[in-house]
VOGU-3710 file (C-alpha; in Angstrom, 3 decimals, decimal comma):
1> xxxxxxxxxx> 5,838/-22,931/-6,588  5,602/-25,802/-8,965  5,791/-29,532/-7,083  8,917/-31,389/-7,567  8,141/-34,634/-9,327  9,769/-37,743/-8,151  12,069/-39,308/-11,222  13,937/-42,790/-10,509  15,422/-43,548/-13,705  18,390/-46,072/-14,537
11> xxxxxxxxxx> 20,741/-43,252/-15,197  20,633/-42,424/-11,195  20,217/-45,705/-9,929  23,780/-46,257/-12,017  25,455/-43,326/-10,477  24,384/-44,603/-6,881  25,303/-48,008/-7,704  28,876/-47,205/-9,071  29,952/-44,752/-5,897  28,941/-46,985/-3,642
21> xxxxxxxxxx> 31,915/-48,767/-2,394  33,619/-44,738/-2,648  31,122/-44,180/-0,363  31,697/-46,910/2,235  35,463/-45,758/2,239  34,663/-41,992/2,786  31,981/-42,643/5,157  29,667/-40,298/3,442  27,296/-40,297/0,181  29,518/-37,476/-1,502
31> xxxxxxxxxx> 28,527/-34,411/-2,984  27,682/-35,480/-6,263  25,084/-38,622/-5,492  23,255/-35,829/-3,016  23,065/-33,799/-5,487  21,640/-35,969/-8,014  18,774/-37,640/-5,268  17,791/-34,295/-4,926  17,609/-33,078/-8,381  15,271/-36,596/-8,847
41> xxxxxxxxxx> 12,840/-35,208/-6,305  14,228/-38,190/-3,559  13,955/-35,806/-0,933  11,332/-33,641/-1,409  8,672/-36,650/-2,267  6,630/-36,208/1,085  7,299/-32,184/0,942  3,495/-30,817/0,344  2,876/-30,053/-2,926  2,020/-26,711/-2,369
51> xxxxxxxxxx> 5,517/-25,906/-0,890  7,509/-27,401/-3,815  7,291/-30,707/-2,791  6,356/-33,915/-4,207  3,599/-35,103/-2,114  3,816/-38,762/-3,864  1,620/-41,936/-2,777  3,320/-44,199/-0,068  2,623/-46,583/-2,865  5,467/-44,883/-5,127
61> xxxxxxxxxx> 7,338/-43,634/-2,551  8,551/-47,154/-1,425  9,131/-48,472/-4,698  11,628/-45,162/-5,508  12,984/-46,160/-1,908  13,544/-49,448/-2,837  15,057/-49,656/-5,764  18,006/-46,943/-4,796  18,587/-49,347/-2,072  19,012/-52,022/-4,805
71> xxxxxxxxxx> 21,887/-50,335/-6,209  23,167/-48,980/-2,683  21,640/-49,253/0,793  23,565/-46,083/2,370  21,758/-44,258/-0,307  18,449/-45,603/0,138  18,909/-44,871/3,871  19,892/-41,455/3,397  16,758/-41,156/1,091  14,250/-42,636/3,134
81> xxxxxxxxxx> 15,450/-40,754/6,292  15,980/-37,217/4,407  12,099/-37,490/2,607  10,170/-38,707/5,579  11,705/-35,700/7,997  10,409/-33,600/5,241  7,089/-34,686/6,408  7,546/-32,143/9,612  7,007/-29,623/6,747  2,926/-30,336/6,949
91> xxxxxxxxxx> 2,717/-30,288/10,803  3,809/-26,222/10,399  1,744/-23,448/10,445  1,873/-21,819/6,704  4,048/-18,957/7,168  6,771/-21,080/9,092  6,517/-23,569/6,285  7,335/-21,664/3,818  9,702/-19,540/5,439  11,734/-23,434/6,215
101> xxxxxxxxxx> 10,516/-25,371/3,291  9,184/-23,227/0,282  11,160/-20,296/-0,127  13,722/-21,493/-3,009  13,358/-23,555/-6,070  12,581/-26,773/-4,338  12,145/-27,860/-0,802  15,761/-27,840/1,443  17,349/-31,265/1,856  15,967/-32,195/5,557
111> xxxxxxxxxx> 17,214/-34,532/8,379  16,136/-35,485/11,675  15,960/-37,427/14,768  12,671/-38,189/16,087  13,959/-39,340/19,303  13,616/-36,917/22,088  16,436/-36,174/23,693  16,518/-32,729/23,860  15,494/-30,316/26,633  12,896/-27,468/25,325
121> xxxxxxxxxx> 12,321/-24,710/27,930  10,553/-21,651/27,328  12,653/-18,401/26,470  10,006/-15,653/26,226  6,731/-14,814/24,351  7,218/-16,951/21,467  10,238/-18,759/21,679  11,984/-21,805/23,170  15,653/-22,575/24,205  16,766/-26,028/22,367
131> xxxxxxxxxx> 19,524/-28,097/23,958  21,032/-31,476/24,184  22,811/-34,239/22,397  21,167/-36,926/19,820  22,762/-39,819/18,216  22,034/-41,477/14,691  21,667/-38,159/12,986  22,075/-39,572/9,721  22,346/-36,898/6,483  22,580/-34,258/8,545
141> xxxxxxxxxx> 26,065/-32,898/6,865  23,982/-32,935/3,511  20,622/-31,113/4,946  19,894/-27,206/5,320  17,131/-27,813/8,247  17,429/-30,148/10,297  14,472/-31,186/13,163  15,519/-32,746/16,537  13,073/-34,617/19,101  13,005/-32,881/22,481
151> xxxxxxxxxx> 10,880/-32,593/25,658  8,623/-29,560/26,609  7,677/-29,717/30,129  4,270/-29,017/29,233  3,441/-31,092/25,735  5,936/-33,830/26,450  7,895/-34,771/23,051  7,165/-32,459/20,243  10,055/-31,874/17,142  12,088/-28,248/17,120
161> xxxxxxxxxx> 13,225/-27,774/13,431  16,303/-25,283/12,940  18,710/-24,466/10,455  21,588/-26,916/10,334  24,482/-24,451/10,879  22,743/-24,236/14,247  23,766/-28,169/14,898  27,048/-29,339/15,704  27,738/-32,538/13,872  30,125/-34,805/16,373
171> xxxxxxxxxx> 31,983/-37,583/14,367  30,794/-40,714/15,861  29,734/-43,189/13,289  32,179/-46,203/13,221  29,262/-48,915/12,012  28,977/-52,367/11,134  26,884/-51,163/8,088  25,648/-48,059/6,325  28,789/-46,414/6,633  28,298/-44,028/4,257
181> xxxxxxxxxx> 25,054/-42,437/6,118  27,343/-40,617/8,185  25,183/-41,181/10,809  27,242/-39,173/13,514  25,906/-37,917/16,363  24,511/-34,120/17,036  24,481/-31,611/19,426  22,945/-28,323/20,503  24,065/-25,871/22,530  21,696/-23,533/23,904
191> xxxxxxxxxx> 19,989/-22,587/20,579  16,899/-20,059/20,385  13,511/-21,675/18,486  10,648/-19,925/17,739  7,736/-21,652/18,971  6,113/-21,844/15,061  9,058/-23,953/14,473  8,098/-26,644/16,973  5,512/-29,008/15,837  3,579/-32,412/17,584
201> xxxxxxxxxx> 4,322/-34,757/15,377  3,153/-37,645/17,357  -0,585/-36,527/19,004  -0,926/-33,859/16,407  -2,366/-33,247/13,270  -0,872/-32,175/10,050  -1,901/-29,083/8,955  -1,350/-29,744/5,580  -4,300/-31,572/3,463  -4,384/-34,299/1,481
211> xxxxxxxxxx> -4,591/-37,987/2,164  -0,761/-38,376/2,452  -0,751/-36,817/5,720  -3,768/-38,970/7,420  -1,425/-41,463/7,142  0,996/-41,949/10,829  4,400/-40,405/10,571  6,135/-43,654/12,484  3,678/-45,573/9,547  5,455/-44,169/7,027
221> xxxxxxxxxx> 8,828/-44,466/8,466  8,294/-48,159/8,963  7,022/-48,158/5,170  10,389/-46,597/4,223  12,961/-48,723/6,057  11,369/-51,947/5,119  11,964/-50,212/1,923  15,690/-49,986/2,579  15,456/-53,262/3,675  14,031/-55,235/0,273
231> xxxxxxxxxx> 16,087/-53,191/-1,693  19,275/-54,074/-0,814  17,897/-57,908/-0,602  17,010/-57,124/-3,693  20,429/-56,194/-4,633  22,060/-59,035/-2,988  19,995/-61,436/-4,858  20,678/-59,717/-8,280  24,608/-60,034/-7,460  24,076/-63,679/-6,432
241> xxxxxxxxxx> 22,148/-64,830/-9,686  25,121/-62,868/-11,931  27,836/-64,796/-10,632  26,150/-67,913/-9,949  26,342/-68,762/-13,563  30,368/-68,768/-13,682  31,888/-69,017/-10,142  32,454/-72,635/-9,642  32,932/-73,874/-5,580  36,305/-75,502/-4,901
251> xxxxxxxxxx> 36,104/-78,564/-6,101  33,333/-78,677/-8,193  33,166/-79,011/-11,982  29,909/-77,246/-11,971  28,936/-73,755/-11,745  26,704/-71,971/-8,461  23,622/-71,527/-10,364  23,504/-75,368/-11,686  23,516/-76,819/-8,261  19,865/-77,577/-7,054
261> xxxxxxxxxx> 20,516/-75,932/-3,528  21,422/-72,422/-5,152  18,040/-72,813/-7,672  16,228/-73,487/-4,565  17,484/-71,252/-2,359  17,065/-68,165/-5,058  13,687/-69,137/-5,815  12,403/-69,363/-1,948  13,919/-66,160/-1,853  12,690/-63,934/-4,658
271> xxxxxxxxxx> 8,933/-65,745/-3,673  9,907/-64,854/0,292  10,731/-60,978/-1,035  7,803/-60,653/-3,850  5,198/-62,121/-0,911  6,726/-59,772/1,623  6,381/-56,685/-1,139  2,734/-58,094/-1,381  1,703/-57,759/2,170  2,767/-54,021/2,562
281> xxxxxxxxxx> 1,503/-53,063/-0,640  -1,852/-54,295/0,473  -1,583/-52,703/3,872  -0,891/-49,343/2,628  -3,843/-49,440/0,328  -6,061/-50,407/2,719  -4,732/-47,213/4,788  -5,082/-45,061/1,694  -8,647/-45,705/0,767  -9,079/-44,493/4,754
291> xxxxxxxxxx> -7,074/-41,823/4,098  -8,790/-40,506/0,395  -12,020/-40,886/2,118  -11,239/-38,225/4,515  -11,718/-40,179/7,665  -8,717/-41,118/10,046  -6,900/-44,177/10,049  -7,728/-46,085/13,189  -5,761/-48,892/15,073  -6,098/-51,913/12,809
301> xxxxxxxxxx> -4,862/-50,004/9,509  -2,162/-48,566/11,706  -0,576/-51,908/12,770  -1,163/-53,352/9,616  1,484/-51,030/8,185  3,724/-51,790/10,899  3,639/-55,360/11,044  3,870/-55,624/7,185  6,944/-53,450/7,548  8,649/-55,424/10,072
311> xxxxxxxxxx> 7,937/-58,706/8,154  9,330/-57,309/5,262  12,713/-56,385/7,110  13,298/-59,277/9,041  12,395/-61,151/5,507  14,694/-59,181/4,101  17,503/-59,908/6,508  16,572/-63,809/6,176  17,552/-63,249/2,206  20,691/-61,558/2,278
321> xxxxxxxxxx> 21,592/-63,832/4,895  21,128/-66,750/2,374  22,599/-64,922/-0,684  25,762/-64,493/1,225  25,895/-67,952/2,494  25,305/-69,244/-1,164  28,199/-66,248/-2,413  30,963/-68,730/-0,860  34,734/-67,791/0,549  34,454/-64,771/-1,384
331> xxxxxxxxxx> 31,281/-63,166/-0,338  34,083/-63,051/2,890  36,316/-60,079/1,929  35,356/-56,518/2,476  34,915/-54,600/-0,819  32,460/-57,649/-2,243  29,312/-56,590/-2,719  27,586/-59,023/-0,962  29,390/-58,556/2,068  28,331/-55,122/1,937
341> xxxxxxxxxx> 24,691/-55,785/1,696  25,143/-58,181/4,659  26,325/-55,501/6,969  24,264/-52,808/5,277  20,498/-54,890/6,208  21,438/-56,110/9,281  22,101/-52,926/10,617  19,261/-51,703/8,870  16,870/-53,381/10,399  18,052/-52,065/13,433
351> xxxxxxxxxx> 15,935/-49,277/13,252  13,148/-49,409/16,217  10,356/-49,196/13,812  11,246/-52,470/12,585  12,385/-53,940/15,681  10,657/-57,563/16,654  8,925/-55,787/19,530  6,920/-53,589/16,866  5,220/-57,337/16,319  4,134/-57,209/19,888
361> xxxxxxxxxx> 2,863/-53,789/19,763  0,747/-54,602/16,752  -0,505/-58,094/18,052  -2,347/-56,074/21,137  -4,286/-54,177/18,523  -5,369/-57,991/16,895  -6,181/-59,574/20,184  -7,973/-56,606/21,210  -5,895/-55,155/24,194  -5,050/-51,533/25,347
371> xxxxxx> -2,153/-49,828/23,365  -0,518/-46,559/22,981  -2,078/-45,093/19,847  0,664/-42,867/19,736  3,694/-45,704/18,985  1,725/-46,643/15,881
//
């Protein structure tokens, strides 16, 4: 089965960009921009190559994240979360995985919640009983598998993929921001899993090769929603800088982008984003020359990615928090862009892998104290 490349081109980015504020108002992406991140090989970019997918650096898999988050951060969130629970495809034993993941022209649209709140209890020589109710499932009404965190009383939290018509979707998302993920939450009633289909993807180890999967699944996660984050600062600043050259403040006879505060304020923000985009970058290739060189990524390269992540979305936040000050009166009504992007990052970074505490987590590996290997 021929790998899916990953292709982020200006024709996409413009589709995203213009049903975007659809989107919002439906509270979903919408069949059509699904369709077309999946046809550009959004989804399937951590997919192993050998089942379709487009095993892609983390390197070029953030920069596809980001920029679809330029032009709309529902979409970017919908990407990163969809391609990074396609990395439960190389934790599966190779029949299972291609029985979920390789068995059609490309890899299935995946979603997931890595949270477990499931119940897993054993049903029989090679099967399990799944059960239970998780929020945040976002994409799941555009997936065909879907993989949900649970409990087995013997492993503690492993991940129990299953075909989505087996998941209830229950209609819950009423956000600030990131409407359109349709982040609802889902449920399972009683649902049989056979054990192949239930992977450790925190202590275990991918059974797929190839330096992409050395790298920490909760890594790569943080990777992708700082993503999510830059990109729509990214956005926000590019909608500043084209109306600052026309709107004019009440009262003043000259235009946003000639007043000193605005130049200063865009500049310390485009240096604040670009030295943010710096510091992962160099984290991630200090974690993939560990990774090429076959040997496994210990704790420093592991917080390094997490603490450039979470610098990058609380950076990020910092931005569109200034671009939307600078936007005036009418960065105020719903439907403005800016306003969007507002409510779209802050809820964003959110997400627990981004969370301040992740800088706590990481400064125990720096000073040298005991830490859970596992949250990294």
């Amino acid at each position: 089965m021929p790998a899916t490349p990953l292709r982020i081109d200006d024709a996409l980015l413009e589709r995203v960009a213009t049903g975007a504020s659809g989107a919002e108002q439906r509270g979903e992406l919408g069949p059509e921009t699904v369709a077309a991140l999946d046809e550009a090989g959004v989804f399937a970019a951590l997919v192993p190559a050998e089942l379709g997918g487009g095993e892609v650096s983390p390197v070029e898999f953030r920069a596809a994240i980001e920029r679809i988050a330029a032009a709309d951060g529902a979409a970017g969130w919908c990407a990163a979360i969809g391609a990074t629970a396609g990395l439960a495809a190389a934790y599966l034993p190779h029949e299972e995985a291609r029985q979920l993941f390789g068995s059609g022209e490309r890899p299935p649209i995946a979603a997931g919640v890595f949270a477990p709140r499931g119940r897993l209890t054993a049903a029989g020589e090679g099967a399990f009983e799944l059960s239970g109710r998780w929020p945040l499932g976002s994409g799941v009404g555009n997936s065909s598998v879907v993989g949900l965190g649970a409990i087995d009383p013997e492993r503690g939290p492993v991940y129990a993929l299953l075909p989505r018509e087996e998941v209830e979707i229950v209609e819950t998302w009423d956000s600030l921001g990131l409407r359109a993920t349709a982040s609802h939450d889902v449920a399972v009633d009683v649902v049989s899993v056979p054990s192949g289909h239930v992977v450790d993807l925190i202590g275990g180890t991918a059974v797929a090769g190839g330096a992409l999967y050395a790298f920490p699944l909760f890594g790569l996660l943080a990777v992708a929603v700082s993503a999510v984050c830059t990109g729509i600062a990214r956005g926000a600043l590019a909608e500043l800088v084209a109306v600052a050259a026309e709107r004019k403040p009440a009262g003043s006879s000259r235009a946003l982008g000639e007043r000193e505060t605005t130049q200063q304020a865009v500049a310390t923000a485009i240096a604040a984003l670009r030295a943010a985009k710096s510091g992962i970058e160099a984290a991630i290739e200090r974690a993939w020359l560990v990774a090429e060189s076959g040997e496994r990524l210990g704790l420093d390269e592991r917080a390094a990615l997490r603490m450039a992540s979470t610098h990058a979305a609380q950076t990020a936040v910092a931005v569109v928090d200034s671009a939307h000050r600078l936007g005036g009166a009418g960065a105020l009504y719903r439907g403005n862009g800016l306003e969007r992007r507002l409510r779209d990052v802050h809820t964003a970074a959110q997400h627990m892998v981004v969370a301040p505490a992740t800088m706590e987590l990481a400064g125990r590996v720096v000073l040298g104290l005991e830490v859970n290997a596992a949250q990294l």
